[in-house]
Structures are given as C-alpha cells and as structure tokens.
C-alpha positions in Angstrom: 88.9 66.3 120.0 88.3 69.2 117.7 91.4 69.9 115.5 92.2 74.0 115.0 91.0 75.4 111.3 94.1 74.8 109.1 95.7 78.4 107.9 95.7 78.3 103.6 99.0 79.0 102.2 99.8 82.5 101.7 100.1 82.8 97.6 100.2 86.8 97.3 99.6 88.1 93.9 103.3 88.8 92.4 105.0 90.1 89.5 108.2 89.0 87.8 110.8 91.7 86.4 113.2 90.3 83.8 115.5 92.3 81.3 117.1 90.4 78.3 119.9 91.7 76.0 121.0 89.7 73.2 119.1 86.7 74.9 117.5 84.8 71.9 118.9 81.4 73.1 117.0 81.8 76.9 114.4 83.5 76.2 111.5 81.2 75.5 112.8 78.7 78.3 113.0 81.7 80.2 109.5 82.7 79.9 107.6 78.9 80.0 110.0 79.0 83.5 108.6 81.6 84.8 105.4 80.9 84.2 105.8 77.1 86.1 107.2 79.1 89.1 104.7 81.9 89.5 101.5 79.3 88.6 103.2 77.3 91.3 102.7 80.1 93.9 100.4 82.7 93.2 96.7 82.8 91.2 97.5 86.2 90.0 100.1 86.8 88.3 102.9 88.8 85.5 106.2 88.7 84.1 106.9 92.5 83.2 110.4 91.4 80.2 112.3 93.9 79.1 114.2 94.0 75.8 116.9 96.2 76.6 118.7 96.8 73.1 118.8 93.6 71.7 120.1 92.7 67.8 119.3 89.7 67.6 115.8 88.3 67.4 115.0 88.5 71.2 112.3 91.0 71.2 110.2 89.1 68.2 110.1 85.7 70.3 108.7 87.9 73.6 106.2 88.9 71.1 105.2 86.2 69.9 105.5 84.3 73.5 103.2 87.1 74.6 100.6 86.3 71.9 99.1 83.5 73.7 100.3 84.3 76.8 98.4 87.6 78.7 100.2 87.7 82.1 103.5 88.3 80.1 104.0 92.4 79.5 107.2 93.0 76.8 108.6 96.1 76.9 110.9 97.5 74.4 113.9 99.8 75.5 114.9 102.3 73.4 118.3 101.2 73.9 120.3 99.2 76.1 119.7 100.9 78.9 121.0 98.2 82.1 119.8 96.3 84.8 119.6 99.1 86.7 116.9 101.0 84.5 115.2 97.7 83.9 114.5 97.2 87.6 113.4 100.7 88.6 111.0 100.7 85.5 110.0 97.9 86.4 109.3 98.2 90.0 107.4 101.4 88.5 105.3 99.3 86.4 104.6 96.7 88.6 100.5 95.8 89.4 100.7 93.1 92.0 100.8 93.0 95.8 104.6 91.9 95.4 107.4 91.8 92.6 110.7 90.1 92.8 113.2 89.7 89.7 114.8 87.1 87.8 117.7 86.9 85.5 117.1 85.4 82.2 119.7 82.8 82.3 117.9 82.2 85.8 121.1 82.2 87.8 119.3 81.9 91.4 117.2 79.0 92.2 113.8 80.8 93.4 112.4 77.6 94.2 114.3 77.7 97.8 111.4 80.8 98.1 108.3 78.3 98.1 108.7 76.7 101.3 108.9 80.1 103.0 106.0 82.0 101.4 104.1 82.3 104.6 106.8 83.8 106.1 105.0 86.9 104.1 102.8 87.1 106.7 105.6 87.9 109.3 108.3 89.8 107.4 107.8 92.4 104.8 110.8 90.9 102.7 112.3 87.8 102.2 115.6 88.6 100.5 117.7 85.6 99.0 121.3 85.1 100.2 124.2 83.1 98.4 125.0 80.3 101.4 128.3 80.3 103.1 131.0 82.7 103.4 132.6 84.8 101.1 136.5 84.0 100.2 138.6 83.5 97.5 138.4 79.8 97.4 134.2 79.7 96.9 134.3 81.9 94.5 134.0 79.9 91.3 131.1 78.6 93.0 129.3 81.7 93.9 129.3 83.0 90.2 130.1 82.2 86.2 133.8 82.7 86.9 136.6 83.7 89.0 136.7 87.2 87.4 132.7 87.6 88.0 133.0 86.0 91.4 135.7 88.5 93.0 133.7 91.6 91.1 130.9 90.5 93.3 133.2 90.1 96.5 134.3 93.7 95.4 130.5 95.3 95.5 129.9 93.0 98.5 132.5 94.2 100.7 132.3 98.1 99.8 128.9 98.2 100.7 129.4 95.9 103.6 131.8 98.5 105.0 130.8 101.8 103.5 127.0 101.4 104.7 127.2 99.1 107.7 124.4 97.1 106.5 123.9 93.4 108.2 123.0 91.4 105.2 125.0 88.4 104.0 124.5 89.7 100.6 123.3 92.3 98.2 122.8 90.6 94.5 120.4 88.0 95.1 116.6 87.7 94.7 114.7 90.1 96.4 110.6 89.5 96.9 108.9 92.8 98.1 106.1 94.6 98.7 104.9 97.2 95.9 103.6 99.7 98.1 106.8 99.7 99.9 109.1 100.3 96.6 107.4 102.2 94.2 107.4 105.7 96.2 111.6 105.2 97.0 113.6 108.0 95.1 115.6 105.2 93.1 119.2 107.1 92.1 121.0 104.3 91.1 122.2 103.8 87.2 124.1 99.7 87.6 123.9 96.8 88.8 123.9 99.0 92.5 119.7 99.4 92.2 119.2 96.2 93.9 120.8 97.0 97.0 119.7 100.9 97.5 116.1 99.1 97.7 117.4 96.6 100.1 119.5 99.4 102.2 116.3 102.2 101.4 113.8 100.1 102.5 115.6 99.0 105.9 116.6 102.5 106.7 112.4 103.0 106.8 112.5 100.2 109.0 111.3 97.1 106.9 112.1 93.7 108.2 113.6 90.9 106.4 114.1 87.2 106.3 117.5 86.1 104.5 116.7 82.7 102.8 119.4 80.8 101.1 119.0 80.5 97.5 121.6 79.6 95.3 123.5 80.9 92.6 123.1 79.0 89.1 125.8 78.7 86.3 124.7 80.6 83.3 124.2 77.7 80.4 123.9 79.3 77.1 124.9 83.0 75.9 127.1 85.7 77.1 126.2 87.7 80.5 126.9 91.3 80.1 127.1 92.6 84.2 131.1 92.1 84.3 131.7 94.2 81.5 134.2 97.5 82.0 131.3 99.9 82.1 129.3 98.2 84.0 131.7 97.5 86.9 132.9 100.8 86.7 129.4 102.3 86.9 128.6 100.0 89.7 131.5 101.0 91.8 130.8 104.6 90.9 126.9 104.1 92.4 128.7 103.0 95.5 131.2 104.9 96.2 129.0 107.9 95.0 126.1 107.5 96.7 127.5 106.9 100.2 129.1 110.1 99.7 125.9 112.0 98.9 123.7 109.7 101.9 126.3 109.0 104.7 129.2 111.3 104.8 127.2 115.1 103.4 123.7 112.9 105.2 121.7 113.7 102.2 119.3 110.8 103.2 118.9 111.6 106.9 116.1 109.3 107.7 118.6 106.2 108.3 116.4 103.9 110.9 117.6 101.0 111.3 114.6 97.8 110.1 115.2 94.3 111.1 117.2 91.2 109.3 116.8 87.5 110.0 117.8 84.6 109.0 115.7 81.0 108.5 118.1 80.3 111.9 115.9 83.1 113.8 119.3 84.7 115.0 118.2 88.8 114.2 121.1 90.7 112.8 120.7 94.3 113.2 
C-alpha cells in the first residue's frame, strides 16, 4: 500500500525585531538566543536590534556581535525613541516573508510557536496569548510585578472595551506577514503599536490563530515599559486613537477578519 508524499515543514523566511535600552547585561545572550530560535525554524533569516539611547556599552557589544555574525542588522537610534518607534521602523525595514518581535530580556517563550509553524499555511497570523484569565490574583504571574501586571490589565481591558476586539490579549508575540504590515498607516507612539497592527490588520480581514505562549520573568536589568511616560503615552494612544477611528470613524474600513484559537472554537 502506497503511503501519501509527506508535506515538509513550513520554515518561512523570518525576521526578528528587538530594541534594547540600557541592555548591556542581555544583550549578547540575547542575540546567540535568537539566533538558536530562528536557525531552529527558518533557513533564511535576521534579527533587525535596535539601540534606542543606550549609556552604557550596549550598542559596542551589538557591534561587535554583528562582526561575525551577518544575519544580525544594529541600528543606532538617535535617541531613546520607545518600543513603539522601534517596532514600526522595524516592520519598515524588515526583508523577510514574516517578522515577529522579541524582547531582549526574552519575556515570552517563542518556542510554544514551533509546533504550530504550519499553521502558516492556514492562517495569515499566529498571535501569542498569555494562558488563562485575567484577574487580580494571576497577576504576579502574568508579568515582572504586581504594579506591571495591573498596568497591563489596564491596556487589556480599555482596548478590550473601547474596540470590541475578540482576542485574549494584545502584548504578546505577534508573527506576521510583511506584505501585510509594512503598507498600514502605523500612528501609534507607545507600547499601543502592537495592538493597532493586530486590530489594523483584522479590520482588513486577516485571520489569526491565538497560541499560548507564556510570559517570562525578566532576570537581569531594569525594564523601562511601566515607567510614568510610558503608561501615560500608552493610555493616551488608546484612548486617543479610538476617538479619531471609532467615535469621528476616521478609519472606516472596519471588516471584521477571523480569530482562533489552537481549540478551533472561532471568535469573531
């Protein structure tokens, strides 16, 4: 009995955004990390790290990581500029089929992606979710502290309620078509840029597969996302922007894509 031709893996050719400030303790594990995930799924390859302001001797070791290393790509901001700068350059600078970002203190475990790479082939995003409900009592466990956790239960649930979107969450790991991405009008100064792509790209009717990935404790240095400013500016971005979109309908084109989880239950 003949046996049906066996399907290779999908590895698609993908590129890493990263942003570092102040990171000289994570950054070389960063990098030789990255490189053992993206070998690990894809023949083609590039980590696109910014330095966004550092004072401390971050951006030397990216050079001299990227000395013997050509798939990495530093790039030096002028000044701290945020996450949210970082990841719209860096979407615009992107050169592979897919991109997907990662913080430098890797705080979500990307491996949970590997098993589900095919899934490429089905959906045109898989976007990472935090497992389990949100509530005061998890969350220590869904981020660095107390503090950062209910700042994140604070974005969830505004742009849960203000946008009606059906994700189970909106800071995570997002892997995503280029072609997709790079021609969306990005507005977005904070740590809000990752969810206008999510919420831009299902209002033009993308589909999605919501894979748990979890969130990992930040080990050595100081994260700068709960800081005054940046809350503020993220709440602003919110806030802000579903004024503009929504309520005056500014962005008018608001279809309505397709979410699932690994479950198969679609959430629209």
């Amino acid at each position: 009995m003949s046996q049906a031709p066996s399907v290779a893996a999908f590895r698609p050719s993908l590129s890493m955004l990263g942003w570092a400030l102040n990171e000289e303790e994570n950054v070389a594990d960063y990098v030789q990390r990255a490189e053992a995930f993206l070998s690990s799924v894809s023949d083609d390859y590039e980590l696109i790290l910014f330095d966004d302001g550092s004072r401390d001797r971050t951006w030397s070791i990216m050079g001299e990581l990227a000395s013997t290393r050509p798939w990495l790509r530093p790039i030096q901001n002028d000044r701290n500029r945020g996450p949210g700068y970082c990841y719209r350059t860096g979407i615009g600078a992107a050169t592979k089929t897919y991109f997907m970002a990662q913080t430098v203190d890797w705080a979500y475990d990307i491996d949970a992606f590997k098993p589900h790479f095919d899934e490429l082939r089905r959906h045109d995003v898989l976007q990472g979710v935090r497992p389990g409900e949100y509530s005061l009592g998890t969350l220590r466990k869904r981020s660095d502290s107390f503090y950062k956790g209910f700042v994140s239960l604070t974005n969830y649930t505004l742009i849960r309620v203000l946008f009606r979107l059906p994700f189970d969450d909106f800071q995570n790991v997002t892997l995503c078509p280029t072609r997709l991405a790079q021609p969306l009008a990005l507005e977005s100064e904070g740590s809000f840029t990752n969810p206008e792509v999510m919420m831009k790209l299902y209002w033009g009717g993308a589909s999605f597969l919501q894979v748990p990935v979890l969130f990992q404790k930040r080990g050595r240095g100081q994260g700068t996302g709960t800081r005054a400013g940046a809350i503020v500016q993220s709440i602003s971005d919110i806030v802000g922007n579903w004024f503009r979109w929504v309520v005056l309908g500014q962005y008018p084109d608001r279809r309505r894509g397709r979410v699932e989880s690994l479950t198969g239950d679609p959430q629209r």
